[in-house]
C-alpha positions in Angstrom: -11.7 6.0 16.1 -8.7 7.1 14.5 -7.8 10.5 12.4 -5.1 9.5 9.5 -3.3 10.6 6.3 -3.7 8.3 3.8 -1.4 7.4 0.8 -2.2 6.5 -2.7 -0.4 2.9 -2.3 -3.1 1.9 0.4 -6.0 2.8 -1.1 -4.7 1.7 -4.6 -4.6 -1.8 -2.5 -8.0 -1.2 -0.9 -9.5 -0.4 -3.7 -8.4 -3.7 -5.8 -8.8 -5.9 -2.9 -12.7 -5.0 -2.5 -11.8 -4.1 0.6 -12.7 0.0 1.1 -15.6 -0.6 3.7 -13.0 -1.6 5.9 -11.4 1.8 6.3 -14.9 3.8 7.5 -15.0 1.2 10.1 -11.9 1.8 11.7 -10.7 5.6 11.8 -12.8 8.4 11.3 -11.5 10.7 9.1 -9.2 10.3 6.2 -6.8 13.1 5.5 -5.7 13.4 1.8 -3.2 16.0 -0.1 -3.9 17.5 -3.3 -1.0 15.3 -4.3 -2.5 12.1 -3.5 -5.8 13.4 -4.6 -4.4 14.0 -7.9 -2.9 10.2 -8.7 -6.2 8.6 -7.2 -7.5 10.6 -10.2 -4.8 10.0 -12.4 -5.2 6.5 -11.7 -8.8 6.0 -11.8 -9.6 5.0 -8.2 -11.0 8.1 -7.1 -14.3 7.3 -8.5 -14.5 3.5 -6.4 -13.7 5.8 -3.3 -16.3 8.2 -4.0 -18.9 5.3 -4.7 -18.0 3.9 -1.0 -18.8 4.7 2.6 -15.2 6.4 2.3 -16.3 9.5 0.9 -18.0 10.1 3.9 -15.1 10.9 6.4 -12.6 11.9 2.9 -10.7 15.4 3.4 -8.7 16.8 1.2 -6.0 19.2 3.1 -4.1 22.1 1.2 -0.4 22.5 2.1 0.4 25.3 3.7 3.8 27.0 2.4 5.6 25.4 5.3 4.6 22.1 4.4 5.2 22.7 0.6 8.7 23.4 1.8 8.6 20.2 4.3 7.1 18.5 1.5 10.1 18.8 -1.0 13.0 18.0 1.3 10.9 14.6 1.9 10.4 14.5 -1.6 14.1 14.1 -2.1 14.7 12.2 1.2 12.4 9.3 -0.4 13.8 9.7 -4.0 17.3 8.4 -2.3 15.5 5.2 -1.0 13.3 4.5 -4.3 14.4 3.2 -7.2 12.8 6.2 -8.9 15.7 8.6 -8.3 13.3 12.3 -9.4 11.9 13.5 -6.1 8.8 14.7 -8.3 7.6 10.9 -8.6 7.2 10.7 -4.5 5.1 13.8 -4.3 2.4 11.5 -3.1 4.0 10.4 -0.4 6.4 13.8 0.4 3.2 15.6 0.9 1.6 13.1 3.2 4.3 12.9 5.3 4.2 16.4 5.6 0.5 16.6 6.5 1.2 13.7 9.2 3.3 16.3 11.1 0.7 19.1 10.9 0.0 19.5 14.9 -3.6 21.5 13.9 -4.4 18.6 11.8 -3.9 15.9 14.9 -3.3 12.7 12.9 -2.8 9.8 14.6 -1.7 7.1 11.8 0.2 7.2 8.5 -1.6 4.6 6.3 0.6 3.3 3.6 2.4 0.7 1.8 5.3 2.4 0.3 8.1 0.7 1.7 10.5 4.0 1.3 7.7 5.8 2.8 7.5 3.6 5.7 11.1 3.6 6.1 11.0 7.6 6.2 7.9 8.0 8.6 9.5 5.3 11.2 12.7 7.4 11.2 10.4 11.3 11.9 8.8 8.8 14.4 5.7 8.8 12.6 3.1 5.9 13.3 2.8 4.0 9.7 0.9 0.9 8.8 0.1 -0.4 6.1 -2.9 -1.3 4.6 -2.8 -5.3 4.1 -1.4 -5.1 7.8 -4.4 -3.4 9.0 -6.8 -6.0 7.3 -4.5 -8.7 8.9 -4.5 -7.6 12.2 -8.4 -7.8 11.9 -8.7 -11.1 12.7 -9.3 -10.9 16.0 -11.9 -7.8 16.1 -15.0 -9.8 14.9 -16.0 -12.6 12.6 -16.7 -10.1 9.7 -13.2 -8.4 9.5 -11.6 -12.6 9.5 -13.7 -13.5 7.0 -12.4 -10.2 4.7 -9.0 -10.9 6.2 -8.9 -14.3 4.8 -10.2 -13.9 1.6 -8.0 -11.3 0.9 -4.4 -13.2 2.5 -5.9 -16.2 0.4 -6.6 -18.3 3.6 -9.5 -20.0 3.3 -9.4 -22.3 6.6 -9.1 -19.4 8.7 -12.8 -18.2 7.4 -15.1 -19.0 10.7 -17.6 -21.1 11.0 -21.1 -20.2 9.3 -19.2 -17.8 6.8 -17.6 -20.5 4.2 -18.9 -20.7 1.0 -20.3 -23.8 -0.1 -17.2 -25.7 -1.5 -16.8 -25.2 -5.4 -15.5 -28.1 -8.3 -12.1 -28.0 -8.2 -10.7 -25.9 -10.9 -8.0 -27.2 -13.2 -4.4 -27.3 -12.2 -2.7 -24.5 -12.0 0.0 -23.9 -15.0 3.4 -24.1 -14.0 4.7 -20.3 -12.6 6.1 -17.9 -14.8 9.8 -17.0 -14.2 10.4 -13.1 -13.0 14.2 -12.0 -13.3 14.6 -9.1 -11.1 17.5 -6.9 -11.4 19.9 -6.5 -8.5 23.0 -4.7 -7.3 26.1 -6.5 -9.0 28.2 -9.1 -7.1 25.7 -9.7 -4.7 25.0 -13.5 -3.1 21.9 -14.6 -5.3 23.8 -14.9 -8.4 26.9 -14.2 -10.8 25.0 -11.8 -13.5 23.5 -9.6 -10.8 20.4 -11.1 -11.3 17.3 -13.0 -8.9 15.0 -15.4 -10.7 11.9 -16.1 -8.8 8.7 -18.0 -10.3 5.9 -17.1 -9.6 2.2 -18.4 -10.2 -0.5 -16.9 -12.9 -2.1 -15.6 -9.5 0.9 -13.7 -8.5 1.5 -12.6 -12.1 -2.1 -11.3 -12.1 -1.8 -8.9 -9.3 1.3 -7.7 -10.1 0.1 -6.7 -13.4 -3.2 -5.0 -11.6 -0.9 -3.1 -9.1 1.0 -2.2 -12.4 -2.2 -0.9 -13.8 -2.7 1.1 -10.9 -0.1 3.1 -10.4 2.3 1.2 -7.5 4.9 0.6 -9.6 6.8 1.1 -13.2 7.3 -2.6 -13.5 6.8 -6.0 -11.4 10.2 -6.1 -10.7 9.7 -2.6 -8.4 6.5 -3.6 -6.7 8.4 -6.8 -5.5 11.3 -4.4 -4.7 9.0 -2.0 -3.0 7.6 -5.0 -1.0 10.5 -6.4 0.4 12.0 -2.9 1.3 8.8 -2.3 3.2 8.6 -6.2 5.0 12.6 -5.3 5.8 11.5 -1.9 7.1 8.6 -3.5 9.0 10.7 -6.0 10.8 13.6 -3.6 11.2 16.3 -5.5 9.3 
C-alpha cells in the first residue's frame, strides 16, 4: 500500500462523510505537517482521526529548514491561485507540498482537495488525488468500498445487491432550492453585474454550511470556487 502526505481539505471531507476507515485500507502511512496538524486541531477533526483506525499509520513530520524555505515560496505560489491572497492562510497546503518532495520521506501520493493545491502539485509533477476521487474510484475494488462510494456520491442504485437498505417512506418534498449569488470577474459571459446565480437544494446548502464549519472555506461562494478550480485542474481545462 501506499505512503502519502495528506492535506487538511481531505480529511476535513473524510471526516464529515463518515468515511475515515477508508484511508487505513488503502495506503499505509499518512504523512502530516505540523501545519496541517495544527488546523485539524484548530478545526476539531483531530479528535475523529484519533478515535479511528487512522491513528494507527498517522505521522506527523517536522520541516526541516530547507523545506521551511520550500514551504513559503509555495506558500506564495498558492496565495496567487486562491482567492485568499496572504500566503500565511495556505500554510497547510505550502508545507505539504513541501513534505511531498522530501526524497527520505518517499511519498508516493498527495491526497487533497484543494483545487489551487492540486493545480500546484500537477505543475512540480507531484501525484495528487483527491479524496472524494479516491472513494469514487472504489467502486470496482469490492462490494464494501461501492456500497461507501455510493452512499457518499448520493447514488443509491449503484449500492449492490444484498447491501440496500430496506426501502424507507418517502420523505416529504423537497423545498424549492435556495439561490447562491457568487461573485465573479466583471464582464464575463454569465451575466451583466459580474455576478452567477445558481440554486441549489437544502442538501447542497447543508454541506456547504458543514464544509464552512470545518474550515474549507471563508464562505460557500469559495468552496464552490475551490471546487470548480480543482474539477478544471482535474480535467486539465
Amino acid at each position: 500500500m501506499q505512503i502519502i502526505v495528506a492535506d487538511t481539505s481531505s480529511l476535513a471531507l473524510a471526516s464529515a462523510s463518515g468515511l475515515l476507515d477508508v484511508l487505513p485500507e488503502q495506503f499505509s502511512r499518512i504523512i502530516l505537517s505540523p501545519a496541517v496538524v495544527d488546523e485539524l486541531v484548530e478545526h476539531e477533526i483531530i479528535d475523529d482521526l484519533m478515535e479511528s483506525a487512522v491513528e494507527r499509520i498517522m505521522e506527523v513530520v517536522s520541516l526541516t529548514q530547507q523545506d521551511e524555505a520550500l514551504a513559503l515560496q509555495l506558500g506564495e505560489e498558492l496565495a496567487t491561485l486562491s482567492t485568499s491572497r496572504k500566503a500565511s492562510t495556505h500554510r497547510g497546503e505550502a508545507e505539504a507540498l513541501a513534505l511531498m518532495e522530501r526524497g527520505d520521506l518517499a511519498p508516493q501520493l498527495f491526497l487533497c482537495d484543494d483545487g489551487a493545491a492540486q493545480q500546484v502539485a500537477r505543475a512540480r509533477g507531484i501525484p495528487v488525488q483527491g479524496f472524494l476521487a479516491l472513494v469514487a474510484g472504489l467502486r470496482g475494488d469490492d462490494a464494501a468500498a461501492r456500497v461507501r462510494a455510493a452512499r457518499l456520491l448520493h447514488e443509491p442504485d449503484e449500492v449492490p445487491d444484498g447491501y440496500r437498505q430496506p426501502t424507507a417512506p418517502q420523505p416529504p418534498a423537497a423545498p424549492a432550492p435556495k439561490p447562491l449569488r457568487l461573485d465573479v470577474e466583471p464582464n464575463t459571459p454569465f451575466t451583466d453585474d459580474g455576478s452567477l446565480l445558481v440554486e441549489i437544494d437544502e442538501e447542497t446548502a447543508a454541506l456547504l454550511s458543514l464544509l464552512v464549519e470545518r474550515g474549507i472555506g471563508s464562505d460557500p461562494g469559495e468552496i464552490v470556487r475551490r471546487a470548480v478550480r480543482g474539477l478544471a485542474s482535474a480535467l486539465d481545462i
